[in-house]
PDB file of N, CA, C and O in Angstrom:
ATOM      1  N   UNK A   1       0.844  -1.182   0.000  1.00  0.00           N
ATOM      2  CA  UNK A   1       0.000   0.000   0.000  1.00  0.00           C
ATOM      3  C   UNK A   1       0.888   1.243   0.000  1.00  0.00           C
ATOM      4  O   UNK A   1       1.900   1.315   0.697  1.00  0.00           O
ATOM      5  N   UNK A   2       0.412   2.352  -0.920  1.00  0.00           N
ATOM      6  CA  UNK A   2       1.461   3.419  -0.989  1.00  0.00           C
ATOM      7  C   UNK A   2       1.336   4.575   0.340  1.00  0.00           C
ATOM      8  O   UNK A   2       0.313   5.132   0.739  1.00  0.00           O
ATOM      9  N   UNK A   3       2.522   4.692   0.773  1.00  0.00           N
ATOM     10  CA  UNK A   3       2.234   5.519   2.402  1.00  0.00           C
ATOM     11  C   UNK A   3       1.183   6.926   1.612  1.00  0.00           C
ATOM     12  O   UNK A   3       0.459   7.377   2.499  1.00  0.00           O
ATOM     13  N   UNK A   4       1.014   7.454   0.648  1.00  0.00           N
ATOM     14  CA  UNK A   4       0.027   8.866   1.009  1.00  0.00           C
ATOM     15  C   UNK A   4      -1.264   7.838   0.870  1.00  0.00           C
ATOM     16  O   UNK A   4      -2.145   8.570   1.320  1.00  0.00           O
ATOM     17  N   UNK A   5      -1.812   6.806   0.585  1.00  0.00           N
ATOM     18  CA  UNK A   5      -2.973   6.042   0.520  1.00  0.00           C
ATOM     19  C   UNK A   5      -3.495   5.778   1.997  1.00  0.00           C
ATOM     20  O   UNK A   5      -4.623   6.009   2.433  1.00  0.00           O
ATOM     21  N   UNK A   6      -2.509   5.290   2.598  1.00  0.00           N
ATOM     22  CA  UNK A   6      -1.980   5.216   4.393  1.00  0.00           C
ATOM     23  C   UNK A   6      -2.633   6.704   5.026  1.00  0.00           C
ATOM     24  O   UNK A   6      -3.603   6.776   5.780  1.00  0.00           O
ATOM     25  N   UNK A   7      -1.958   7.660   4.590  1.00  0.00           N
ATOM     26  CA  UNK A   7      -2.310   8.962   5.059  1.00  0.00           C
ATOM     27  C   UNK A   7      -3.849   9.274   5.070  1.00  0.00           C
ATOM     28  O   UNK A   7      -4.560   9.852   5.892  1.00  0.00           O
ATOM     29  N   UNK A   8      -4.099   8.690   3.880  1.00  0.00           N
ATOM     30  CA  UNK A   8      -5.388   9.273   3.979  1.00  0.00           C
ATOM     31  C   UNK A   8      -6.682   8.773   4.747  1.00  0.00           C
ATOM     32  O   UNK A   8      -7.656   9.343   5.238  1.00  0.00           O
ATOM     33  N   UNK A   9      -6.227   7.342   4.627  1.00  0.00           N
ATOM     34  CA  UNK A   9      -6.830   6.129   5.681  1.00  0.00           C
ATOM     35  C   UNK A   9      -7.333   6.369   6.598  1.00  0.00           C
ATOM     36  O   UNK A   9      -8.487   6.184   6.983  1.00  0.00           O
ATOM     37  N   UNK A  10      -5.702   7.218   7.425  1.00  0.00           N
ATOM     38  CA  UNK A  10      -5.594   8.187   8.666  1.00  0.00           C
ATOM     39  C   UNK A  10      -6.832   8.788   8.856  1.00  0.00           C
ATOM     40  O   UNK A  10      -7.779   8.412   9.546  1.00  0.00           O
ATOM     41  N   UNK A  11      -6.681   9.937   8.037  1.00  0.00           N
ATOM     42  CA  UNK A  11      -7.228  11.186   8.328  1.00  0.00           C
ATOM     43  C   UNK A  11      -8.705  10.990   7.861  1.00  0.00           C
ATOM     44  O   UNK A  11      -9.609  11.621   8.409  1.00  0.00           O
ATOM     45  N   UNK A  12      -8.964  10.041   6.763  1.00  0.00           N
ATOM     46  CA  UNK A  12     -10.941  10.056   7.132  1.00  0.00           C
ATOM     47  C   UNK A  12     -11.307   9.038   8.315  1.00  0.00           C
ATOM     48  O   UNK A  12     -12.429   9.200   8.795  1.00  0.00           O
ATOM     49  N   UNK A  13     -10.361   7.805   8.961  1.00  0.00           N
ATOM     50  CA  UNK A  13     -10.583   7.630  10.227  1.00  0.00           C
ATOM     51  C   UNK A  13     -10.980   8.574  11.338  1.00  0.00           C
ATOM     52  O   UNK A  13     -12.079   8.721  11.873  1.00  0.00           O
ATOM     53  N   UNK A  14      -9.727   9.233  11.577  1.00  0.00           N
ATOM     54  CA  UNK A  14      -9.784  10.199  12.267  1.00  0.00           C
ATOM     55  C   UNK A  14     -10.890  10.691  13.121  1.00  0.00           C
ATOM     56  O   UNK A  14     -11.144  10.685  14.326  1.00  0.00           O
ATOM     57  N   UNK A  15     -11.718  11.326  11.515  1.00  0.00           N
ATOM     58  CA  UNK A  15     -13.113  11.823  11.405  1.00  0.00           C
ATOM     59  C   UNK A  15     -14.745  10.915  11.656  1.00  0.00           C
ATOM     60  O   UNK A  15     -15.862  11.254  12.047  1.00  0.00           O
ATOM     61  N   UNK A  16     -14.222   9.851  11.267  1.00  0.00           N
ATOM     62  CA  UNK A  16     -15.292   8.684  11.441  1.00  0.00           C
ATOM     63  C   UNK A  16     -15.118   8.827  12.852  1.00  0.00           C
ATOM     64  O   UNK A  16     -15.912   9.456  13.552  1.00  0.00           O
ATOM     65  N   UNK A  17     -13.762   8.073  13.421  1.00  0.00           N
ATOM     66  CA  UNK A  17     -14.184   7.397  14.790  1.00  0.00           C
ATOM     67  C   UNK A  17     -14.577   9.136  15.934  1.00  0.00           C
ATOM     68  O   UNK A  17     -15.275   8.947  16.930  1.00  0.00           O
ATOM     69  N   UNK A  18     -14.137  10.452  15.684  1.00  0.00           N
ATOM     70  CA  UNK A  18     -14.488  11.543  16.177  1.00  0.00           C
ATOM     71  C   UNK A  18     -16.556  11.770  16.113  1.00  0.00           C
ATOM     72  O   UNK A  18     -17.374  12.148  16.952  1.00  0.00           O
ATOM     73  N   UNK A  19     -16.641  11.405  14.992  1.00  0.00           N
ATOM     74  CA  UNK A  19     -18.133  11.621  14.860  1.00  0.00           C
ATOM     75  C   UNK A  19     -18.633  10.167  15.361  1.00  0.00           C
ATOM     76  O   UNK A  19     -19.134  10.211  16.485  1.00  0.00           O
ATOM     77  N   UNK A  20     -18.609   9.185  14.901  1.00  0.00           N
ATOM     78  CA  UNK A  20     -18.971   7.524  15.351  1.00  0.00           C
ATOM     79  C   UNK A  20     -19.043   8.233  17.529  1.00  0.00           C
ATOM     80  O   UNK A  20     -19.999   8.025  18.276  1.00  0.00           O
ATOM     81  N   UNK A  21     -18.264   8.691  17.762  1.00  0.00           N
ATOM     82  CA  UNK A  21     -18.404   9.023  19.344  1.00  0.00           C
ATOM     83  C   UNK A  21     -19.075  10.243  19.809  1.00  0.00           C
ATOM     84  O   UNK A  21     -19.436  10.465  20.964  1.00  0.00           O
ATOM     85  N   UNK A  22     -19.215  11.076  18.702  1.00  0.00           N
ATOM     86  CA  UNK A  22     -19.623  12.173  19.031  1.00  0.00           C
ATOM     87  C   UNK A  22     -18.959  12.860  19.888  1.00  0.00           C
ATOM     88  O   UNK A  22     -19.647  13.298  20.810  1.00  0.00           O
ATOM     89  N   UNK A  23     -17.522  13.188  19.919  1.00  0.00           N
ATOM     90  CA  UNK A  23     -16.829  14.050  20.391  1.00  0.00           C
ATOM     91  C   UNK A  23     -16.575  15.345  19.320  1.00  0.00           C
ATOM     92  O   UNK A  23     -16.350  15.299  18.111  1.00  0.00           O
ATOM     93  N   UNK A  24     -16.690  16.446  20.170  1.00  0.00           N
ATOM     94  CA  UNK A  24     -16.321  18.001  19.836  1.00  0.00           C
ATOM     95  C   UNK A  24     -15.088  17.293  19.379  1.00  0.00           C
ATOM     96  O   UNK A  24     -14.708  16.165  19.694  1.00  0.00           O
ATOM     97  N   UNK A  25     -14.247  18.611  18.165  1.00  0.00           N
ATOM     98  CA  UNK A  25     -13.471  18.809  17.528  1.00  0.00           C
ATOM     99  C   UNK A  25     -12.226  18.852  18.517  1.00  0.00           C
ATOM    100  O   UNK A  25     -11.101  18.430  18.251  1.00  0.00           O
ATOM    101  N   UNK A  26     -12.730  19.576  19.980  1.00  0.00           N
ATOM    102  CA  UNK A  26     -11.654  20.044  21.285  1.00  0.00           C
ATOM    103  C   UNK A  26     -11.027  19.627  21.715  1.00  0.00           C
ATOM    104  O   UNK A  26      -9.864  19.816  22.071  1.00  0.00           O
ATOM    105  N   UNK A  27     -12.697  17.987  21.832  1.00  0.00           N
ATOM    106  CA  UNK A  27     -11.917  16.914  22.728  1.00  0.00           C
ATOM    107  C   UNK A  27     -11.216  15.764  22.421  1.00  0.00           C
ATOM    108  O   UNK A  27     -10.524  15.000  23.094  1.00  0.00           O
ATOM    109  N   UNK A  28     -11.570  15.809  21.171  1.00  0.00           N
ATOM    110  CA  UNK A  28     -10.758  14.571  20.007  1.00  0.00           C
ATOM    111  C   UNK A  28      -9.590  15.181  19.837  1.00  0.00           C
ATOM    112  O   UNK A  28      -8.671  14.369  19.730  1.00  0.00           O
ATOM    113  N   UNK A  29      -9.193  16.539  19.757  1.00  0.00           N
ATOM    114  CA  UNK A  29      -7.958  17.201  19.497  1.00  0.00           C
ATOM    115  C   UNK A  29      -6.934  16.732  21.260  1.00  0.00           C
ATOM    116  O   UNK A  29      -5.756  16.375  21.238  1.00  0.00           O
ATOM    117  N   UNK A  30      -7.640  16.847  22.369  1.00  0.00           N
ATOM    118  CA  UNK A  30      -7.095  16.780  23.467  1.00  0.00           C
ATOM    119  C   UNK A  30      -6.696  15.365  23.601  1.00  0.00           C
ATOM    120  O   UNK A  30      -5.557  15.094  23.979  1.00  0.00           O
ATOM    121  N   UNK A  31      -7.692  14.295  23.272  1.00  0.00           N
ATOM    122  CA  UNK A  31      -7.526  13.046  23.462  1.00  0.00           C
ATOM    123  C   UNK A  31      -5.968  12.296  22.449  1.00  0.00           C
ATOM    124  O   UNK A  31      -5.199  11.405  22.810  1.00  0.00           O
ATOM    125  N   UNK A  32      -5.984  13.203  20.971  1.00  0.00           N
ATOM    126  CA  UNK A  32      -5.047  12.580  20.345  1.00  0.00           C
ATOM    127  C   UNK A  32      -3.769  13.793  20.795  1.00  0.00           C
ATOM    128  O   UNK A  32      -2.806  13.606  20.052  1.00  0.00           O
ATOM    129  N   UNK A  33      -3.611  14.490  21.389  1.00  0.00           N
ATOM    130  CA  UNK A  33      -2.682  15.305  22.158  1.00  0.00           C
ATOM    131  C   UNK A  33      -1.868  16.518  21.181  1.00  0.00           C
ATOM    132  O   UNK A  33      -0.679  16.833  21.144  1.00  0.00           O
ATOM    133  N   UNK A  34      -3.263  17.121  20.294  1.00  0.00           N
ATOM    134  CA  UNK A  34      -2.630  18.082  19.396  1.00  0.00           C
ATOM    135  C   UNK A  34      -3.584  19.305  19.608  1.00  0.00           C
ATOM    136  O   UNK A  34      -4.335  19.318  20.584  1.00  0.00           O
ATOM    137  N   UNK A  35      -3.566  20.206  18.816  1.00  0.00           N
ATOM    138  CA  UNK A  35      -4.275  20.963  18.619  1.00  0.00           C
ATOM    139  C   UNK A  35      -5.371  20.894  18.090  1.00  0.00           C
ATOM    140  O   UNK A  35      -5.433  19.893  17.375  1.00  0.00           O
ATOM    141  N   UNK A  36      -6.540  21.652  18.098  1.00  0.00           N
ATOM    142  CA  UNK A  36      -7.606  21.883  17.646  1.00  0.00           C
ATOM    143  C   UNK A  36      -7.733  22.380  16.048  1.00  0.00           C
ATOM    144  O   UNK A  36      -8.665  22.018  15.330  1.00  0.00           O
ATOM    145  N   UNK A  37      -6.858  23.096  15.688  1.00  0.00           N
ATOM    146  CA  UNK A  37      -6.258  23.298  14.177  1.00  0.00           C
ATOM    147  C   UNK A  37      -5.445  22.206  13.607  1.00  0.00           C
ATOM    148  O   UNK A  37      -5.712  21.800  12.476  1.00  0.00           O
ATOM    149  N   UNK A  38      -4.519  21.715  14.259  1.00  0.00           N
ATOM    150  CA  UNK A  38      -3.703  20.552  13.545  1.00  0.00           C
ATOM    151  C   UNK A  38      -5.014  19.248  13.406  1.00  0.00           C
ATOM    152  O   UNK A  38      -5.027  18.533  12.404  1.00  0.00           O
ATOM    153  N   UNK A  39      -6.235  19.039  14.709  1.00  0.00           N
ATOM    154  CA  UNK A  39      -6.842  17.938  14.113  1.00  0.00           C
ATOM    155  C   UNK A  39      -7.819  18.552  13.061  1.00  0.00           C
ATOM    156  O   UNK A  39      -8.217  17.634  12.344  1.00  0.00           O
ATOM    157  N   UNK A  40      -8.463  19.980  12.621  1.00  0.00           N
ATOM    158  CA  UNK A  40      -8.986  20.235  11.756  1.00  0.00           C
ATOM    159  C   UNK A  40      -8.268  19.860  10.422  1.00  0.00           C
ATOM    160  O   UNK A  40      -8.823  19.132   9.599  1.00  0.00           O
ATOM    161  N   UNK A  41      -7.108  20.340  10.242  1.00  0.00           N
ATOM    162  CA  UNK A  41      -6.032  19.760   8.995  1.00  0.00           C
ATOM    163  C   UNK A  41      -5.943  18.306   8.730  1.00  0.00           C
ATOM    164  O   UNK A  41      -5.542  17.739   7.714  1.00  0.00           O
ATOM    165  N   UNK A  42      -6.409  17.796   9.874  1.00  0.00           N
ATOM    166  CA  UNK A  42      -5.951  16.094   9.430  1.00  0.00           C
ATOM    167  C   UNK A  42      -7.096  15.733   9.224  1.00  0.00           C
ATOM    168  O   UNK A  42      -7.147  14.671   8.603  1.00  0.00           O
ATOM    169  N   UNK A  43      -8.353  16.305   9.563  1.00  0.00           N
ATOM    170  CA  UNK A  43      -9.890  15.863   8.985  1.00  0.00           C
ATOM    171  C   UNK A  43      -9.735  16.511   7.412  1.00  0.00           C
ATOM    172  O   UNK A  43     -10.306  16.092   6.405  1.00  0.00           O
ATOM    173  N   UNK A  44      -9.049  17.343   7.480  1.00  0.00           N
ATOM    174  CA  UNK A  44      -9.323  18.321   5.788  1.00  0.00           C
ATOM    175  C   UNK A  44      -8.289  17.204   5.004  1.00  0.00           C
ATOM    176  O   UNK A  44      -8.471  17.415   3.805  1.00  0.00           O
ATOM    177  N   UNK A  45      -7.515  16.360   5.124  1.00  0.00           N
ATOM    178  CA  UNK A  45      -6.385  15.480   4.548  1.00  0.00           C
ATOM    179  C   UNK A  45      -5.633  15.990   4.676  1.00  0.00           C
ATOM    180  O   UNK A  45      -4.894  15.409   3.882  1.00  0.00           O
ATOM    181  N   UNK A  46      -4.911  16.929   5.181  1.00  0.00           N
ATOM    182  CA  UNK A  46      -3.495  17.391   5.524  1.00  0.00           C
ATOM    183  C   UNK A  46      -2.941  16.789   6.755  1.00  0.00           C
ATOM    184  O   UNK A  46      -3.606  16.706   7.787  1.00  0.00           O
ATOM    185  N   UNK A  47      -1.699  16.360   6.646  1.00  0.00           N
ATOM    186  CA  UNK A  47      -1.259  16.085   7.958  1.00  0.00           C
ATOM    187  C   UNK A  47      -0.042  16.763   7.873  1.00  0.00           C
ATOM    188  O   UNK A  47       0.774  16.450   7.007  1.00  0.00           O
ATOM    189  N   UNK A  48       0.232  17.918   8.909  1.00  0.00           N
ATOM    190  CA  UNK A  48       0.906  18.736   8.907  1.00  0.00           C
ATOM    191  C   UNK A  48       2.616  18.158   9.496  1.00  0.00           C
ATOM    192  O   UNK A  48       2.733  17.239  10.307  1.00  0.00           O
ATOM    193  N   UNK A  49       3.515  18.728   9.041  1.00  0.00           N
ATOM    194  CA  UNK A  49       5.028  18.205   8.891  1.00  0.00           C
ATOM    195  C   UNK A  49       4.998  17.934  10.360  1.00  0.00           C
ATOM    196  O   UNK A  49       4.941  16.729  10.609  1.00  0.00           O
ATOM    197  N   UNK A  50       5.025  18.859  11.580  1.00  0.00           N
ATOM    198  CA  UNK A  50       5.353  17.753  12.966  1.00  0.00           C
ATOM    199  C   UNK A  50       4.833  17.410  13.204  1.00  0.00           C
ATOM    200  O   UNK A  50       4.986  17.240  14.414  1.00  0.00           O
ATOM    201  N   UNK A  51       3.316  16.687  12.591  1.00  0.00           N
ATOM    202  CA  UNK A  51       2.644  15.750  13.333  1.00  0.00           C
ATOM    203  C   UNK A  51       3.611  14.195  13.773  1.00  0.00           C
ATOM    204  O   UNK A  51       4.031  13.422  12.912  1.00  0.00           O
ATOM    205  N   UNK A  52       3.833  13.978  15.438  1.00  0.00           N
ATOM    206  CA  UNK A  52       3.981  12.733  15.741  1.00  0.00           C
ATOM    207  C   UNK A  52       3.270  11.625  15.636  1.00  0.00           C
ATOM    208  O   UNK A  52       2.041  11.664  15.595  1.00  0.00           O
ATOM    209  N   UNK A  53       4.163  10.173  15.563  1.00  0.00           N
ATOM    210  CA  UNK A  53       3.508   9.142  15.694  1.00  0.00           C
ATOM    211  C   UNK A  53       2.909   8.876  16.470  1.00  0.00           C
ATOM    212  O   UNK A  53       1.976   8.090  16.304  1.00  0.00           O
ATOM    213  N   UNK A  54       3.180   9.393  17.582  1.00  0.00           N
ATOM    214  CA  UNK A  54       2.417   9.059  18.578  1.00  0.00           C
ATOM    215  C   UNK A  54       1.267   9.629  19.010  1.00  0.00           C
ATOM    216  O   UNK A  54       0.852   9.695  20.167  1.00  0.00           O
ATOM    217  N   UNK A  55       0.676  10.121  17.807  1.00  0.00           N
ATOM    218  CA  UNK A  55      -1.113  10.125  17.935  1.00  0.00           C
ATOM    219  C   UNK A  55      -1.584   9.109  17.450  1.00  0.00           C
ATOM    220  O   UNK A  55      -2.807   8.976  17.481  1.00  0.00           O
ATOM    221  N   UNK A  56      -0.836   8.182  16.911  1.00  0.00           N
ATOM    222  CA  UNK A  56      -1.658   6.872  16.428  1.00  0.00           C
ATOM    223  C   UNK A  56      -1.537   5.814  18.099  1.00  0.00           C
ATOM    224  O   UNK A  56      -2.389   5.077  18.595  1.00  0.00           O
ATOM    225  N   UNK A  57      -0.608   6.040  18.423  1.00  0.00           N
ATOM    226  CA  UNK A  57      -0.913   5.273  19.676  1.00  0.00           C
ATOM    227  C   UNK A  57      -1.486   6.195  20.392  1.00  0.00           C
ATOM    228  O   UNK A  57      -1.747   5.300  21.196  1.00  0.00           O
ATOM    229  N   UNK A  58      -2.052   7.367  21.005  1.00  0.00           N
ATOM    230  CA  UNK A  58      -3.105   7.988  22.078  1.00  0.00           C
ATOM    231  C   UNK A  58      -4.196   7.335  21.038  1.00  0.00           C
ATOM    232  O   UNK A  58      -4.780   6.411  21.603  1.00  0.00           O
ATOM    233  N   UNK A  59      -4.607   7.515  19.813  1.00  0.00           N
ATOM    234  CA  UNK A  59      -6.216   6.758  19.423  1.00  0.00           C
ATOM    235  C   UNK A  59      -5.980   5.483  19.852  1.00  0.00           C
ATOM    236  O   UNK A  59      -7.003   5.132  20.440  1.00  0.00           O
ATOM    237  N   UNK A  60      -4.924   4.333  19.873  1.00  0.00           N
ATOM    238  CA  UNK A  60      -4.854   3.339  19.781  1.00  0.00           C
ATOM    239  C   UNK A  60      -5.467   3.310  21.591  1.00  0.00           C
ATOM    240  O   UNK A  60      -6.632   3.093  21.925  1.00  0.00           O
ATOM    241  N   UNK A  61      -4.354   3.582  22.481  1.00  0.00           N
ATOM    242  CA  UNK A  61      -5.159   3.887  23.986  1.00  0.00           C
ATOM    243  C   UNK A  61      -6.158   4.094  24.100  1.00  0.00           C
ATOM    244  O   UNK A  61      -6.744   3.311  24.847  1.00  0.00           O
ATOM    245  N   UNK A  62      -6.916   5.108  23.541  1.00  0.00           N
ATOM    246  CA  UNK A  62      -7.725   5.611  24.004  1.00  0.00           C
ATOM    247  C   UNK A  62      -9.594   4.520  23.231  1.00  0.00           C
ATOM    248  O   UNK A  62     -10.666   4.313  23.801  1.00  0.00           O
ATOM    249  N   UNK A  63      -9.110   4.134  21.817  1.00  0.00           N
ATOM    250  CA  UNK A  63     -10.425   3.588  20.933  1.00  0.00           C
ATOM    251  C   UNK A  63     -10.179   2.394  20.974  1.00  0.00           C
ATOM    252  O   UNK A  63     -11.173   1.720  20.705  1.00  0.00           O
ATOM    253  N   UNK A  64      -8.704   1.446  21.336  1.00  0.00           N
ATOM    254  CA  UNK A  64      -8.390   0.581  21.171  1.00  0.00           C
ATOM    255  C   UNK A  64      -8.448  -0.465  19.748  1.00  0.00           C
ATOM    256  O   UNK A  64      -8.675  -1.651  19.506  1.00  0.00           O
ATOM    257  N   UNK A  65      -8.084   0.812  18.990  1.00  0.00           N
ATOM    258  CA  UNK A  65      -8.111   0.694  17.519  1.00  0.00           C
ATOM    259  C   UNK A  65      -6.473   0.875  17.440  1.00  0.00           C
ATOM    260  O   UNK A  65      -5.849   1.649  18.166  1.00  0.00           O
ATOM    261  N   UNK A  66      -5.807  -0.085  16.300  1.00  0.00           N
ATOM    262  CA  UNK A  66      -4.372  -0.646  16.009  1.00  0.00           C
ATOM    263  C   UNK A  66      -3.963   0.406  15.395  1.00  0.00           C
ATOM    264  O   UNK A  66      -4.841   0.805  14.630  1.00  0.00           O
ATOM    265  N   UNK A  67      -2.667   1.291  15.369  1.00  0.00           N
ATOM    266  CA  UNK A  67      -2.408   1.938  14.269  1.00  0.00           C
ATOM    267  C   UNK A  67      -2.188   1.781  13.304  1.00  0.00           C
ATOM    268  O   UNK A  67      -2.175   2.568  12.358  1.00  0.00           O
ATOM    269  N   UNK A  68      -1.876   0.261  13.388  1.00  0.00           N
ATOM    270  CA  UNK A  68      -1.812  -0.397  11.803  1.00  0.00           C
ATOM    271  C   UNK A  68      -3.277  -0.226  11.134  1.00  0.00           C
ATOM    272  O   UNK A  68      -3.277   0.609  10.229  1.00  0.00           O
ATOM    273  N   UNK A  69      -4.348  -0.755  11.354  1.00  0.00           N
ATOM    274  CA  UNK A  69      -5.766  -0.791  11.051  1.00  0.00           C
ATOM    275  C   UNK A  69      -5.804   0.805  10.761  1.00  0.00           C
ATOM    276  O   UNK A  69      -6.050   1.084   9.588  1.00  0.00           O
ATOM    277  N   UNK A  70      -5.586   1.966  11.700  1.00  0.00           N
ATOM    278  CA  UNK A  70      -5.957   2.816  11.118  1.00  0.00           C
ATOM    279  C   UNK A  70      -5.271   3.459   9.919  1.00  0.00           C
ATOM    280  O   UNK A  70      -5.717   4.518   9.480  1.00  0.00           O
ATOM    281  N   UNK A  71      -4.071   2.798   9.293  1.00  0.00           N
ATOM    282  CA  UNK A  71      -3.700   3.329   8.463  1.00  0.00           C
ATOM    283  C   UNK A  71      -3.944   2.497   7.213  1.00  0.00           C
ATOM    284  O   UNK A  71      -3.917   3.029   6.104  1.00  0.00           O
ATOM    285  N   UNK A  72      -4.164   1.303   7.363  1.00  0.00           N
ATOM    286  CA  UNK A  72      -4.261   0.612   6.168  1.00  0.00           C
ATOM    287  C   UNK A  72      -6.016   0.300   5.613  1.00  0.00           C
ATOM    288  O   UNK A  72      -6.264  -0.411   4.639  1.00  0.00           O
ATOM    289  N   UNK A  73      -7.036   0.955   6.412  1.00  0.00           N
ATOM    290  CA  UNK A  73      -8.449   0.845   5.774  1.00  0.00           C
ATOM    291  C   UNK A  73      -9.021   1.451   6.511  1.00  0.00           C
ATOM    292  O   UNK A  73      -8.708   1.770   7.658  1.00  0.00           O
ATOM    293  N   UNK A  74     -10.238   1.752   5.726  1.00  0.00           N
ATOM    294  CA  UNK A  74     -11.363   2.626   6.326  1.00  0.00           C
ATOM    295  C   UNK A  74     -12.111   2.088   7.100  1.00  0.00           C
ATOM    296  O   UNK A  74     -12.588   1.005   6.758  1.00  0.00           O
ATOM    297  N   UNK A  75     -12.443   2.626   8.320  1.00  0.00           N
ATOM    298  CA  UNK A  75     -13.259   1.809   9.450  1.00  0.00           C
ATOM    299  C   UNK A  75     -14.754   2.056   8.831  1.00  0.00           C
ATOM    300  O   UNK A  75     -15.742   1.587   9.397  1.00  0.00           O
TER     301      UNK A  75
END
């Protein structure tokens, strides 16, 4: 699978499992440990240059969803 295919996986996850819970934009931003603008960019398909890996493990903690799974298909 080509990593920007991966990326994008990401970022309409993201948005699914944020709405699938019905969490504000605030608290999905707090839970994956970024900003409220950086998670707007990653719902819009951007994932901005310092985004860390390690927001795939806080979703992984927190939804108990794999970061592998979230990068390789759409939930």
């Amino acid at each position: 699978m080509q990593n920007h295919e991966q990326w994008q996986n990401f970022c309409y996850n993201v948005r699914e499992l944020r709405m699938r819970e019905g969490l504000s934009l605030t608290r999905m931003a707090g839970i994956m440990g970024i900003t409220r603008k950086t998670l707007c960019s990653i719902e819009a398909g951007v994932i901005p240059p310092r985004t860390s890996s390690s927001v795939l493990f806080r979703i992984h903690k927190h939804f108990g969803i794999s970061p592998r799974e979230l990068l390789e298909r759409r939930l």
